[in-house]
C-alpha positions in Angstrom: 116.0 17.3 -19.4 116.1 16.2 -23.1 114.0 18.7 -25.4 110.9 16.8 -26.6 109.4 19.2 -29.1 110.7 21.8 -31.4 108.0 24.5 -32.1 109.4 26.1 -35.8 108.1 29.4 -36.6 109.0 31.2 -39.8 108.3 35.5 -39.2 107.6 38.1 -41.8 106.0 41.4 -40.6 103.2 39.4 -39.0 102.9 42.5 -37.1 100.5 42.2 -34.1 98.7 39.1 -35.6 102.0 37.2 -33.8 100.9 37.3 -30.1 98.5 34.8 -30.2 100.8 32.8 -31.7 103.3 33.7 -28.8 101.0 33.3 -26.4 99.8 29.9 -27.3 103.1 28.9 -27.3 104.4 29.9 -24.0 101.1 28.9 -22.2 101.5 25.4 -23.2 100.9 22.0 -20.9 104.5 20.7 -21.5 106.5 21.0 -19.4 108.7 24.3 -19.7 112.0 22.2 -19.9 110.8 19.8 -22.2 110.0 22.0 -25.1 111.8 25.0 -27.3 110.0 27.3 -29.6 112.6 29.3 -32.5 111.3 32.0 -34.3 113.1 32.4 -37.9 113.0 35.9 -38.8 113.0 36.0 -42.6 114.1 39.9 -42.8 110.6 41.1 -41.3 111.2 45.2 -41.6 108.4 46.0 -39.2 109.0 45.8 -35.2 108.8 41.7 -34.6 113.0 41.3 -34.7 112.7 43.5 -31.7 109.8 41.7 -30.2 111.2 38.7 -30.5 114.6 39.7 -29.4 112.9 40.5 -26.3 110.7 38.1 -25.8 114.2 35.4 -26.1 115.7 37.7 -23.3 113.2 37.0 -20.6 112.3 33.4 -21.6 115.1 30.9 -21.8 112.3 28.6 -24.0 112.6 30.9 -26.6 115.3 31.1 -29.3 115.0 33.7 -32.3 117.8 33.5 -35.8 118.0 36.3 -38.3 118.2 36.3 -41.9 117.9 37.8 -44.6 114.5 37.3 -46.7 114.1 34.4 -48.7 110.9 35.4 -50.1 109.1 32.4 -48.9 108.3 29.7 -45.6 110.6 27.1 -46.8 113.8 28.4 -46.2 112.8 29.9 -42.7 111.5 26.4 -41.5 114.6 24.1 -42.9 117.3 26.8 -41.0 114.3 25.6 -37.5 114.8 22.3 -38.4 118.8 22.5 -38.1 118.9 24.4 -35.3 116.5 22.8 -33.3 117.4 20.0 -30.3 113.9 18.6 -29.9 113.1 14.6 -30.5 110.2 16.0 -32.7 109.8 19.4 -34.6 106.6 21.3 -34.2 105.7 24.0 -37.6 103.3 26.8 -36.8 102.9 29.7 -39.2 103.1 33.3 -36.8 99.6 34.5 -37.7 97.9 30.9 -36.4 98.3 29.4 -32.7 98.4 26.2 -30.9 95.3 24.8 -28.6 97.4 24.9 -24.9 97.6 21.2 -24.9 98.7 20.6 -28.3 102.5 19.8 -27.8 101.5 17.7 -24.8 99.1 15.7 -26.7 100.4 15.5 -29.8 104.0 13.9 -28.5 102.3 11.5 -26.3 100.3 10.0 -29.1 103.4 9.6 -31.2 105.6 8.4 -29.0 102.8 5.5 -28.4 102.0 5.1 -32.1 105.9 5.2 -32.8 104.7 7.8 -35.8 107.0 9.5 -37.4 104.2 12.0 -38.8 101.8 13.1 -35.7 99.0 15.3 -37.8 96.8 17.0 -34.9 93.1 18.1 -35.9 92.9 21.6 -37.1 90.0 24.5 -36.4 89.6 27.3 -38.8 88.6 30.6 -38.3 87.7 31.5 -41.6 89.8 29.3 -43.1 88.9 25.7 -44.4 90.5 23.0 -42.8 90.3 19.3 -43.7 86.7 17.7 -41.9 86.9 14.1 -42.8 90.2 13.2 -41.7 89.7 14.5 -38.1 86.1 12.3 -38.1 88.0 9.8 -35.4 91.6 9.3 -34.0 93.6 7.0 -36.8 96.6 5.8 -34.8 98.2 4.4 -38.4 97.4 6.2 -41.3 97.9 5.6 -44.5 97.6 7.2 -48.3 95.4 4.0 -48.8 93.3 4.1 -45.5 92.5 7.4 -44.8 92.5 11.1 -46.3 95.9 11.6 -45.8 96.4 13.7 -48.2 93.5 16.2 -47.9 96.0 17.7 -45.4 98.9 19.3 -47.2 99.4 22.5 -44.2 103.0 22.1 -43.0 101.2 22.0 -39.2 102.5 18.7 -38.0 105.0 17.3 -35.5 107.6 15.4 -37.5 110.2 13.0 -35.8 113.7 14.9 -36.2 115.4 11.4 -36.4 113.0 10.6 -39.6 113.9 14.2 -41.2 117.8 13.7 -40.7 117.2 9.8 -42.1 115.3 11.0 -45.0 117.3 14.0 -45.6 113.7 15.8 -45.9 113.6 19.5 -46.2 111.0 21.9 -47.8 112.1 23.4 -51.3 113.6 27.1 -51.2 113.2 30.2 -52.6 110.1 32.4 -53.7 107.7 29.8 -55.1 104.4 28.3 -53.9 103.2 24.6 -52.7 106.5 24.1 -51.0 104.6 22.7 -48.0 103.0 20.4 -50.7 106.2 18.7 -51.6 107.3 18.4 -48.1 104.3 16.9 -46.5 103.4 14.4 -49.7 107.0 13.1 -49.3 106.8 12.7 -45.8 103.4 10.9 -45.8 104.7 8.4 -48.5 108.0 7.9 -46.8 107.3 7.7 -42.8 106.8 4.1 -41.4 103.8 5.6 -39.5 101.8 8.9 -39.6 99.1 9.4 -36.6 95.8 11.5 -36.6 95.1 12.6 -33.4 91.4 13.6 -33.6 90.1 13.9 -30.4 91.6 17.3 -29.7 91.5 20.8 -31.2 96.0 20.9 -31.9 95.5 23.7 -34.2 94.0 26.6 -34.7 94.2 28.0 -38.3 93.6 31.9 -38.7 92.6 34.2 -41.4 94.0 37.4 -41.1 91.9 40.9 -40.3 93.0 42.4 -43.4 93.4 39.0 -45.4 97.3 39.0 -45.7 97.8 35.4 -45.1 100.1 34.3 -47.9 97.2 31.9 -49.2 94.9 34.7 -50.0 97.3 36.1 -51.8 96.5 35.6 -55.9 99.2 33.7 -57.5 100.7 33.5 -60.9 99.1 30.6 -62.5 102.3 29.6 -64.5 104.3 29.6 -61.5 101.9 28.1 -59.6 101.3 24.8 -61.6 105.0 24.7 -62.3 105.2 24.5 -58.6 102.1 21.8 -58.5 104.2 19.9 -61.2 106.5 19.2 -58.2 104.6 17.8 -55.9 103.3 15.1 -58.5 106.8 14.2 -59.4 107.1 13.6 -55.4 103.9 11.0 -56.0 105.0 9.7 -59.3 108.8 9.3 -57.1 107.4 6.6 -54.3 103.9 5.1 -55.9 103.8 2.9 -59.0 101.2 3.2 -61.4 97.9 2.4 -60.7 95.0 3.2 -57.9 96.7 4.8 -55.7 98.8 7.1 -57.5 95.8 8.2 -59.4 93.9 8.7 -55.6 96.8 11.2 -54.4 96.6 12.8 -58.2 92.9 12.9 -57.4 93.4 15.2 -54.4 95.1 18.2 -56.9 92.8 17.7 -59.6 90.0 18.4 -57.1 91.3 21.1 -54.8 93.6 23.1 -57.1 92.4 22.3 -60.4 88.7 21.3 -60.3 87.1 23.2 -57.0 89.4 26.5 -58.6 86.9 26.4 -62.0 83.7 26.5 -59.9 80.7 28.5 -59.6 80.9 31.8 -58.0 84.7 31.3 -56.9 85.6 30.8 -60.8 83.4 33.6 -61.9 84.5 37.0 -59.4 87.9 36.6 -61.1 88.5 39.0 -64.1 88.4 37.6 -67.4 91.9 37.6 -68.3 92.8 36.2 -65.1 90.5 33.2 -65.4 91.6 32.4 -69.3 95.1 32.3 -68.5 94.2 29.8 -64.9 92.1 28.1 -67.4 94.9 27.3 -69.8 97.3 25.9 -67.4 94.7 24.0 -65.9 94.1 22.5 -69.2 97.8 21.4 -69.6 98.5 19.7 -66.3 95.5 17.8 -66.8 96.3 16.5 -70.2 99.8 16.3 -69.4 99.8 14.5 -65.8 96.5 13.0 -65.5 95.1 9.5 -66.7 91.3 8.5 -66.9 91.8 6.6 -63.4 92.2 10.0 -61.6 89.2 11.8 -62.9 86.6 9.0 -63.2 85.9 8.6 -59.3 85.1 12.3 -58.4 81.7 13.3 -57.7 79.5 14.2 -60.6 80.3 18.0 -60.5 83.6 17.4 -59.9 84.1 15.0 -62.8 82.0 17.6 -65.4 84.3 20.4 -64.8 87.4 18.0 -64.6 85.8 16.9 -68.1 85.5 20.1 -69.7 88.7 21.5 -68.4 90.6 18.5 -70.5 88.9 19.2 -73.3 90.2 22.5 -73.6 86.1 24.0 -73.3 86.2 27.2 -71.8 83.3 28.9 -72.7 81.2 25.6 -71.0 83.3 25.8 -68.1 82.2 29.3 -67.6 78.5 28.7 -68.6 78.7 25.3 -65.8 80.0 27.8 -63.5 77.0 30.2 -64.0 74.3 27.6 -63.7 76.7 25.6 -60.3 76.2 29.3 -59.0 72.6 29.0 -58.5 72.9 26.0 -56.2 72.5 26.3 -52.3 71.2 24.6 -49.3 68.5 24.1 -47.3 67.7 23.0 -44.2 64.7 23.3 -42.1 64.3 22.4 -38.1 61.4 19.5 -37.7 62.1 18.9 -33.5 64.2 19.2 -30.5 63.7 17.6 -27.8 65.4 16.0 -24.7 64.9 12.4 -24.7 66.9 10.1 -22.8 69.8 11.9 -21.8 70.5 13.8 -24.9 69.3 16.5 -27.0 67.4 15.1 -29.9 67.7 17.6 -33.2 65.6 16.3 -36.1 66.0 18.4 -39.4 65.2 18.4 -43.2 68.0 18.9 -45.7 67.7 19.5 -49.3 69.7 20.8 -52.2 68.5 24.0 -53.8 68.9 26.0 -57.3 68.2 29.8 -57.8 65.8 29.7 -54.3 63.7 26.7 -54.8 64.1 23.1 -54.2 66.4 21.1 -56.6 64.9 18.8 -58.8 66.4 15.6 -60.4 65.1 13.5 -63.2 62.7 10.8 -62.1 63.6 8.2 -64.3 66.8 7.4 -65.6 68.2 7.5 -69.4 71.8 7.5 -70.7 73.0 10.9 -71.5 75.8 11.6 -73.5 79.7 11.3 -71.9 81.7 13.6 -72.3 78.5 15.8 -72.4 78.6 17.6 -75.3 77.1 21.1 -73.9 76.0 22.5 -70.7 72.2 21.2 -70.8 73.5 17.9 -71.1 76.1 17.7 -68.6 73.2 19.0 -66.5 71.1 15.9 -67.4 74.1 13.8 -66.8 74.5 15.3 -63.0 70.7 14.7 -62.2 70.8 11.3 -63.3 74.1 10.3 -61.3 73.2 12.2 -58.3 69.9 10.4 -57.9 71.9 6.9 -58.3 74.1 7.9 -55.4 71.8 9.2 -53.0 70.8 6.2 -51.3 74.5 6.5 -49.9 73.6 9.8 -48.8 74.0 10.8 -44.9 74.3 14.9 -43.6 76.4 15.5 -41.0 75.1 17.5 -38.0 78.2 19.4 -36.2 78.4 20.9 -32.8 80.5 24.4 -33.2 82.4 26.2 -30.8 81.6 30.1 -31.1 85.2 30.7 -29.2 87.9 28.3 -31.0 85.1 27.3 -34.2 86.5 23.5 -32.9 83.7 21.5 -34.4 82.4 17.9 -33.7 80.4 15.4 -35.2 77.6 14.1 -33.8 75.8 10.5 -34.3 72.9 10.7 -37.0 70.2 8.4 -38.1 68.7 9.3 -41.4 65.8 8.6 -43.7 66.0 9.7 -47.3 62.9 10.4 -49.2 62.6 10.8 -53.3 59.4 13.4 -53.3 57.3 13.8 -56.3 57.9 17.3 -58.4 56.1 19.1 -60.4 53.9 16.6 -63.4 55.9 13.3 -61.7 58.7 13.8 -64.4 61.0 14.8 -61.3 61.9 14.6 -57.9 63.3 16.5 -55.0 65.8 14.7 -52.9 65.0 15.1 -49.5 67.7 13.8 -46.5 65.4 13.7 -43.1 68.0 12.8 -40.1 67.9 12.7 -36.3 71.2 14.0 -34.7 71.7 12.7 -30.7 73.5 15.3 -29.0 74.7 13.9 -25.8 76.5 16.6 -23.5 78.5 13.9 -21.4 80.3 12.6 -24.9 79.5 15.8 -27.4 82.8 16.6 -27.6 85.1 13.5 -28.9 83.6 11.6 -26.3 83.8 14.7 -23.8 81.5 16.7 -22.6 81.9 20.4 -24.1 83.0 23.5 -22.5 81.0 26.1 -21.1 80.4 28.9 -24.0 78.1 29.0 -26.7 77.9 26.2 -29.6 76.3 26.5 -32.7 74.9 23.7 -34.5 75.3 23.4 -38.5 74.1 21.3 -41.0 77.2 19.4 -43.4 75.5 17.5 -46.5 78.0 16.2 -49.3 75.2 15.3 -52.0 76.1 15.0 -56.1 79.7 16.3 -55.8 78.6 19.6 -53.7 79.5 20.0 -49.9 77.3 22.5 -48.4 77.4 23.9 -44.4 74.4 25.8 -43.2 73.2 26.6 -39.7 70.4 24.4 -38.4 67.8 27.4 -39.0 66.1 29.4 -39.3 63.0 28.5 -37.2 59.9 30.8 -37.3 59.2 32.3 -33.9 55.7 31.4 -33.8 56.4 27.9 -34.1 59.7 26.5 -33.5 60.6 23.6 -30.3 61.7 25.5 -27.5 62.7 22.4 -24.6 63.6 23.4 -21.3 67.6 23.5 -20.2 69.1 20.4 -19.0 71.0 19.5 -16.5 72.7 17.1 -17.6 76.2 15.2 -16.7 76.9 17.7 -14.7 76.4 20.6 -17.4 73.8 23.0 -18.0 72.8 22.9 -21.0 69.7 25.2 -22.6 69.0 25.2 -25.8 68.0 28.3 -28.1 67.7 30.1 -31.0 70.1 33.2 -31.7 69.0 36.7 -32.3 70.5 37.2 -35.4 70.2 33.9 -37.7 67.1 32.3 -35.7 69.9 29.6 -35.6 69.8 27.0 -32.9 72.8 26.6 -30.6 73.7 25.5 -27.2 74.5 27.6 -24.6 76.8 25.5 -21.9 77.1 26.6 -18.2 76.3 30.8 -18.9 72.8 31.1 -19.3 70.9 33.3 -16.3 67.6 34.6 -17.0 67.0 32.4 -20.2 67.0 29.4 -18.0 63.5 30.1 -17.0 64.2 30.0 -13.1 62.8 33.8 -12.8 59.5 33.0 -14.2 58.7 30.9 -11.2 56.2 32.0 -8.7 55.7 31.5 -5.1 52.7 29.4 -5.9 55.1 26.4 -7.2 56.6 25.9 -3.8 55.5 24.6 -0.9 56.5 24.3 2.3 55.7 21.4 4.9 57.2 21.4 7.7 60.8 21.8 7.5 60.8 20.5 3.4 60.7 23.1 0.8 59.5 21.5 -2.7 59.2 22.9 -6.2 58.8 21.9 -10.1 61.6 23.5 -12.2 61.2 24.0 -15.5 64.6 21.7 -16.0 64.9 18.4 -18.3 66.5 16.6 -15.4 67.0 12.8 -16.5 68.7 11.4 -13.1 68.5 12.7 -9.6 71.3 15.2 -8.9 72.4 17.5 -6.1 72.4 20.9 -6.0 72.6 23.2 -3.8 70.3 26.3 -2.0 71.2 29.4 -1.0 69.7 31.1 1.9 70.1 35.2 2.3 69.0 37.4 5.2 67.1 40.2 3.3 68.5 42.9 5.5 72.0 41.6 7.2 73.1 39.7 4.2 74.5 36.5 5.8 73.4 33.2 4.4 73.4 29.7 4.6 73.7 27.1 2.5 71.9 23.5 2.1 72.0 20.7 -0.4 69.1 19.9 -2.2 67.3 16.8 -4.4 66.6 17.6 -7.9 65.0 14.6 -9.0 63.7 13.8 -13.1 60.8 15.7 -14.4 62.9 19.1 -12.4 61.2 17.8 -9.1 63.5 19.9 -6.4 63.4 19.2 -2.5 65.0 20.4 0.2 65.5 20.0 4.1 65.4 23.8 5.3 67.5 24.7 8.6 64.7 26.1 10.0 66.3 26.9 13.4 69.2 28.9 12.0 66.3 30.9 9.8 66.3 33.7 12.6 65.1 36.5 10.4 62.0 37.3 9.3 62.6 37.5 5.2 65.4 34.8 3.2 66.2 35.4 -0.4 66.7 32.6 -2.5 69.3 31.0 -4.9 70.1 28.2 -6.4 73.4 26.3 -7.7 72.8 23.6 -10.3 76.0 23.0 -10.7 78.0 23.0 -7.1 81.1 20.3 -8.2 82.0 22.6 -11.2 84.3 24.9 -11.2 82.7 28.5 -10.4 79.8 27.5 -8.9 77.5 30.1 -9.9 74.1 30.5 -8.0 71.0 31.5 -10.1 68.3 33.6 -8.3 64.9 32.7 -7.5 61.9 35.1 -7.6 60.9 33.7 -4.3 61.6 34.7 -0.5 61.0 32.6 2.3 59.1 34.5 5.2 59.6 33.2 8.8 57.0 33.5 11.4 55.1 31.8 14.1 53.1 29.8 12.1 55.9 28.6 10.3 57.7 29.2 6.8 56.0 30.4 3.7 57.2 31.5 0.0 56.3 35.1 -1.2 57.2 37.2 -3.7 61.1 38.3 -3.8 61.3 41.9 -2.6 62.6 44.0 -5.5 66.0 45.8 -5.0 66.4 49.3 -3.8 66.9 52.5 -6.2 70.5 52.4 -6.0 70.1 48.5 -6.8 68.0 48.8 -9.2 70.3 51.4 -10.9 73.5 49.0 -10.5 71.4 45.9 -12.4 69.9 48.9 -14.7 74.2 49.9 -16.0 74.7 45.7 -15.6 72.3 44.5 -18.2 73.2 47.9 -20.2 76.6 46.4 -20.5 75.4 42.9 -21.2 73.2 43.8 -23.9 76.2 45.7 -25.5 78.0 42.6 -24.8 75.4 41.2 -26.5 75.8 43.1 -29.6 79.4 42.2 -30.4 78.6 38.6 -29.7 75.5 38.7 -32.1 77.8 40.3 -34.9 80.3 37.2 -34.1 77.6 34.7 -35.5 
């Protein structure tokens, strides 16, 4: 069978940070013939070579090459790239892994875009990854029609066919941005790149004790020397003009611009940040025409400003007011309403702990702004002209993988009043539809836990907050739902007073033990009951039946109807005991069916069947559930710290 994929990883002493890596890797959907995975050792001198060695021995998929260290990735991933047999190469760094169908997935799609370039959306765990560009699938991409080039990670499947064409390879030696060269090159020379959005491809990982070579501080000669590179890559296949200044823009913001800001900008010492400063300064004077720095958001563009006119000091005093500015963003409602979870919140900028406020009317402020107070005036003004454009993002967050997923928003903004009417607050009131049958890239999510943040992009700031905190007295509290075949219920966490979702785990917080016999009835042979359940179409579900004292049970299928109306047919003959504990299983196509337990019992007699109060469990019972919740509260604990 023809190899499909080659997965390319380049080792150095990753230590034990490489067996998720590994284990992503062997646990993957492909087919185990169809795929390879090589491991470049660059000279690691802790125990991987062994590892790996070993690993290779017992798994014909697995191929491992030796070398001496080259000091950086590039080297490592061009020796993959010529030993590999694969129709596409794969490049994963060791300390990051792959979602298990990423290879699957990822080949698929570019075998039916005919992409030469397959980028697959990207998680981080305490990392930043690119947001926009994974917003929907993008079977042809472009430089021109989508954020191509916000995505600069080596992480992609590349056609081996294009690489040997092109003669691509990543530059060599101990330097920095070699991925940047590579993947710029690629983008601008591929007949078709495609974003595959829909699914989580791969997870990127900062380390425990922050060894990733990108949190590593760099030498900022060497650094922009290597920056200069990747432009000349731009400058080799664009001509002059909007474009070219558009992929400029991307390093003017990311490494240049966003590296001169606020608190970031101000924890590095002194020295440090004059000498970044100065070679900062010259690529921008050297490289960059107005066309690139004009379009950046109004922050953006006063520190992109500043830094070309050689102002340091302002750059540092525009840092320490930027450092005041937060984000708020207060919970107004959630509710279930047809079918989905209905989150309304209130989002607005901040400075030093209060709300931000922006000039009311408009004037014409000096550009370039000649000090700090002034390029403050400037950045009010602008800001307020934007911000009917404005829309926050709300974003479902897996607590596991830290996947994330947009979700469809309406908003309304409003310009409120501040202060003597000179200035205003601007305030971004939205409704977010969460609907658990599409949530997830039109999927519904996995059972776990998902948190649900706030995004707002407003005046050149990006800002991410939980939606919370709610006050406890007075926050919306809505019932689970069950809800395309999903429980869904939800809360606020412990910790932040942060609302998230908890999918197909919650017990007692689904309410079900609160209930009391004088909620059911029986007639006849019909047990009925309210649930406290948003149920928005009729659903079956099934009810357990247990013999108090020999334990067997039965099981019957019940009704559960909207408004949580439950009804079911009992077997009344088979009920030949005198006391029948109760469960119930919302879910009983999933996988796992898991039965919740009802603080009712059903008593059989001669005058029929009525509900009464569970019995409670024995001593030794009582102790077991006693050393259960003991461990689930610890469990508790560590998943509270997670948040």
């Amino acid at each position: 069978m023809p190899v499909k994929v080659s997965v390319i990883v380049p080792v150095y002493n990753p230590g034990p940070y490489i067996e998720d890596c590994i284990a992503s890797l062997l646990r993957q959907s492909l087919p185990p013939d169809e795929y390879e995975v090589i491991f470049v050792d660059d000279g690691s001198t802790d125990a991987t070579p062994a590892r790996l060695d070993a690993l290779a021995a017992e798994d014909p998929r697995v191929r491992v090459v030796h070398q001496e260290n080259s000091g950086w990735s590039g080297r490592p991933r061009n020796v993959g790239i010529d030993a590999s047999r694969g129709e596409f190469v794969m490049f994963v760094d060791n300390d990051d892994h792959l979602g298990d169908e990423a290879l699957e997935r990822m080949y698929a799609y570019g075998i039916a875009h005919d992409a030469d370039v397959v980028v697959g959306k990207m998680a981080g765990r305490g990392r930043s990854v690119p947001v926009e560009l994974f917003r929907t699938n993008r079977p042809r991409a472009t430089v021109e029609n989508a954020p191509l080039i916000d995505s600069l990670t080596p992480h992609k499947m590349v056609r081996r066919a294009f690489l040997d064409r092109t003669g691509l390879r990543f530059p060599e030696g101990r330097r920095r941005l070699e991925d940047h060269v590579f993947v710029t090159e690629a983008y601008l020379r591929a007949d078709n790149v495609a974003v595959l959005s829909d699914y989580v491809c791969y997870y990127h990982v900062r380390r425990d004790d922050d060894a990733n070579a990108g949190f590593q501080r760099f030498d900022p000669v060497g650094y922009f020397k290597n920056l200069r590179e990747a432009l000349d890559v731009v400058e080799r296949y664009t001509e002059p003009g909007p474009v070219r200044d558009r992929l400029f823009r991307r390093w003017l913001r990311v490494e240049m611009v966003e590296r001169l800001r606020g608190r970031r900008f101000l924890k590095l010492p002194e020295d440090y940040r004059r000498e970044l400063f100065e070679e900062i300064h010259g690529v921008v004077v050297e490289r960059f025409g107005p066309g690139v720095a004009a379009p950046l958001q109004p922050t953006q563009r006063v520190v992109a400003a500043l830094a070309a006119d050689g102002r340091y000091d302002d750059v540092v005093a525009f840092a320490e007011w930027e450092a005041g500015v937060g984000l708020a963003v207060d919970p107004e409602g959630v509710e279930w309403r047809d079918g989905a979870l209905r989150i309304a919140f209130a989002a607005e900028l901040t400075h030093d702990g209060g709300p931000m406020t922006f000039p009311a009317a408009g004037g014409s402020p000096q550009w370039p702004p000649r000090d700090v107070a002034e390029a403050v005036r400037w950045l009010g003004e602008d800001t307020v002209g934007r911000f009917g454009r404005a829309v926050p993002d709300l974003l479902l967050r897996d607590r596991a993988s830290s996947a994330q997923y947009f979700q469809p928003v309406e908003v309304v903004r409003e310009t409120v009043p501040a202060g003597d009417g000179s200035r205003v607050r601007l305030v971004l009131r939205a409704t977010a539809a969460v609907d658990p049958a599409t949530a997830v890239s039109g999927s519904p999510p996995g059972d776990g836990l998902w948190d649900v943040y706030v995004r707002v992009g407003l005046g050149g700031w990006t800002k991410e907050l939980r939606l919370g905190p709610a006050p406890r007295h007075d926050r919306p509290a809505p019932h689970a739902g069950l809800v395309a075949g999903r429980v869904v219920l939800p809360y606020w966490t412990d910790r932040h007073a942060g609302l998230a979702l908890d999918v197909g785990r919650a017990g007692k917080r689904l309410g079900l033990g609160r209930l009391t016999p004088g909620e059911f009835t029986v007639a006849g042979d019909r047990i009925r009951a309210v649930l406290p359940l948003y149920v928005p179409e009729a659903a079956d579900v099934l009810l357990r039946l247990t013999a108090a004292k020999s334990g067997s049970s039965r099981e019957v299928f019940a009704a559960l109807s909207p408004g949580g109306r439950l009804e079911a047919l009992l077997p009344v003959g088979d009920l030949t005991g005198r006391t029948w504990l109760t469960a119930l299983c919302l879910t009983p196509d999933g996988d796992g069916a898991r039965f919740h337990p009802l603080p009712v019992a059903l008593r059989v007699g001669a005058d029929g069947v009525r509900p009464v109060p569970a019995p409670r469990p024995g001593g030794a019972r009582r102790l077991a559930r006693r050393a259960r919740r003991a461990v689930h509260r610890m469990l508790g604990r560590i998943m509270a710290r997670r948040e």
